[in-house]
C-alpha positions as CSV (number, residue, x, y, z in Angstrom):
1,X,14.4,20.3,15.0
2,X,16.0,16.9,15.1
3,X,17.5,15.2,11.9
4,X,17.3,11.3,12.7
5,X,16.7,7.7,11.4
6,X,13.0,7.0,11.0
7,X,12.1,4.9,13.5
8,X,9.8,1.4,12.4
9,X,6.8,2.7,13.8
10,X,6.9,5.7,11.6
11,X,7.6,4.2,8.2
12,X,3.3,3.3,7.9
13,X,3.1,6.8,8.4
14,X,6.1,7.8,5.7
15,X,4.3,5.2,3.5
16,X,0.8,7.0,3.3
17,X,2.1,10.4,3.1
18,X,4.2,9.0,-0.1
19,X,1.4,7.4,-1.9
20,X,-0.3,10.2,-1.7
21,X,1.6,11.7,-3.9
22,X,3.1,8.8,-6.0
23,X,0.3,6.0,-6.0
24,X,1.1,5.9,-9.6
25,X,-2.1,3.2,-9.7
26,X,-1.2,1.3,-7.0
27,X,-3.1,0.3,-4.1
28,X,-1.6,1.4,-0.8
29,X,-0.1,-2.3,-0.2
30,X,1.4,-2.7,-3.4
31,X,2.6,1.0,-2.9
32,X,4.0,-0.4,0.9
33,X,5.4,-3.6,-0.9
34,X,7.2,-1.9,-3.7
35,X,8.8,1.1,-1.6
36,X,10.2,-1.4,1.4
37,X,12.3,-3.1,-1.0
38,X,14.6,0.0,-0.7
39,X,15.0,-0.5,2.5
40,X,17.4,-3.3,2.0
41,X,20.0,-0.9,0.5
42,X,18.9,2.4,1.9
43,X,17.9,4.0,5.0
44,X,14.8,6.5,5.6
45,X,15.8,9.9,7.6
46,X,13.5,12.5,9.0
47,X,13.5,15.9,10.0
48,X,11.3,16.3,13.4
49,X,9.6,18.9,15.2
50,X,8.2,18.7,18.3
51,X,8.4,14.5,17.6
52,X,6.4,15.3,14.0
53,X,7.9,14.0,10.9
54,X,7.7,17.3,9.2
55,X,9.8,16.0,6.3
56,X,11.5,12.5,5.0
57,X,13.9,10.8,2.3
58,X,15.7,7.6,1.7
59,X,19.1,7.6,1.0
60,X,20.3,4.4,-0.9
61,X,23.3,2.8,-1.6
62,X,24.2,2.5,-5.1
63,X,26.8,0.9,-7.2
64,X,30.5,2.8,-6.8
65,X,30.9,5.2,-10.3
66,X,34.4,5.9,-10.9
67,X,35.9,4.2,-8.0
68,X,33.8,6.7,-5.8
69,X,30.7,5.8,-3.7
70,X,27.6,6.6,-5.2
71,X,24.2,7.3,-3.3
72,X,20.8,7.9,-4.1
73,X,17.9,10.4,-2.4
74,X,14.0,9.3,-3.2
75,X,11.1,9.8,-1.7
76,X,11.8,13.4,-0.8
77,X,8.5,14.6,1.2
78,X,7.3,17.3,3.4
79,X,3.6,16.7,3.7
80,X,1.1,19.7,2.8
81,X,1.2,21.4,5.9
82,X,4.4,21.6,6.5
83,X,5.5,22.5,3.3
84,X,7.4,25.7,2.3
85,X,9.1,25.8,5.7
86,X,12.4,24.9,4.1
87,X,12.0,21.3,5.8
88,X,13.1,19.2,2.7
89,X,15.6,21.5,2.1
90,X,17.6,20.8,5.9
91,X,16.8,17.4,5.7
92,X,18.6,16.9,2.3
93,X,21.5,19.2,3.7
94,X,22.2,16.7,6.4
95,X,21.8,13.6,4.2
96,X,24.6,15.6,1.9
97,X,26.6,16.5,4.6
98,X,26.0,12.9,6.4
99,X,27.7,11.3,2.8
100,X,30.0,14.5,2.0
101,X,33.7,12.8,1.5
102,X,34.4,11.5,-2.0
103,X,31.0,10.5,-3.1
104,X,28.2,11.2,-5.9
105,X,24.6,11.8,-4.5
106,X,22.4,11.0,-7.3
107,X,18.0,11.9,-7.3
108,X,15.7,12.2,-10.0
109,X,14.0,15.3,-9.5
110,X,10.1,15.3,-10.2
111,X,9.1,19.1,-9.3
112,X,10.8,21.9,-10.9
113,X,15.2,21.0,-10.3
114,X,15.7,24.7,-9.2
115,X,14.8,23.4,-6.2
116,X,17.9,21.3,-5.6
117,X,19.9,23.5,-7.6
118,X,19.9,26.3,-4.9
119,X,21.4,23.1,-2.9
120,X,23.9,22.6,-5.2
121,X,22.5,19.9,-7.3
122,X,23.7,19.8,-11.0
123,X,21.6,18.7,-13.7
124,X,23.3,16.1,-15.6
125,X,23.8,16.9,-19.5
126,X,21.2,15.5,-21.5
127,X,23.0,12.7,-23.0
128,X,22.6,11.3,-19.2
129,X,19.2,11.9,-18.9
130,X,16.5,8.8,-19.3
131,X,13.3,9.9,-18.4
132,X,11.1,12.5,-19.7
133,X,9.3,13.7,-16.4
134,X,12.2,13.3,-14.2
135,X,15.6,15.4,-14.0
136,X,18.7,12.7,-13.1
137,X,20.8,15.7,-10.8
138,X,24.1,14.9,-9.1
139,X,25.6,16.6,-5.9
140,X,29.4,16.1,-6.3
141,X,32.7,18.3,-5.9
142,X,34.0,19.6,-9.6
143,X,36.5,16.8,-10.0
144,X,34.1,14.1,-9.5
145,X,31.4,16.0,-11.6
146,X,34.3,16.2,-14.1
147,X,35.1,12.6,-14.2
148,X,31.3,11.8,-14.3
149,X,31.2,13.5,-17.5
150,X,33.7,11.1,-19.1
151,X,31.2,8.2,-18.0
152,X,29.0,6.4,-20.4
153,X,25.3,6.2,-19.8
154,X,25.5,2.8,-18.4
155,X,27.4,4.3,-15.6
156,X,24.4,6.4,-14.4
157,X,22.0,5.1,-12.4
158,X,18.2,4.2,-13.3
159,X,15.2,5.6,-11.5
160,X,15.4,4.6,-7.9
């Protein structure tokens, strides 16, 4: 099991297994054109076994909160048959422990949070919280999650 960079030739690949499960009435090039401009701020990791992707994420760069560095995790996937192997969950423990120092690790959780919860994801109180279908969670140590309760709203970040 390697955790690595995905490599160019693999992102067409990371792309169809993503709008597969958020086409959101796209086609699959506006789906491609959309999810590429990430790239500029954010790199794409996989887990692979036996050189399959058998899981994948983008972690962004976002805007510092509190004078700490902020980042962002989307796009979590583990396609079909891979899935329930705990794949997504080693991949997102070595983006978290790739960005552990001082930092906020933001994602917008889509499928039940428990899930990153038992990774020790917090949900953000509900006066941080934009969307109706997606959780904003936070991986941060207790003084930073404390100080990210004194923030305003505008200090959270929006769907990424």
């Amino acid at each position: 099991m390697i955790f690595r960079q995905a490599l160019p030739q693999e992102i067409n690949y990371i792309f169809s297994e993503g709008f597969k499960e958020w086409s959101k009435n796209r086609t699959f090039e506006q789906y491609c054109r959309d999810n590429a401009k990430e790239d500029v701020y954010g790199t794409r990791y996989v887990l692979d076994v036996d050189n399959e992707i058998v899981s994948s994420l983008i972690l962004l760069k976002l805007k510092d909160i509190a004078g700490k560095r902020a980042f962002g995790i989307g796009s979590v996937l583990t396609p079909k048959i891979h899935a329930g192997q705990g794949y997504a969950s080693k991949l997102l423990i070595n983006c978290i422990q790739k960005e552990k120092d001082d930092c906020f690790v933001f994602l917008f959780s889509d499928i039940n949070p428990e899930f990153y919860e038992r990774l020790s994801f917090k949900i953000l109180p509900s006066k941080f919280q934009r969307y109706e279908k997606s959780v904003c969670m936070v991986y941060c140590n207790d003084a930073n999650w404390n100080e990210l309760l004194n923030c305003s709203l505008d200090a959270i970040p929006n769907y990424f």
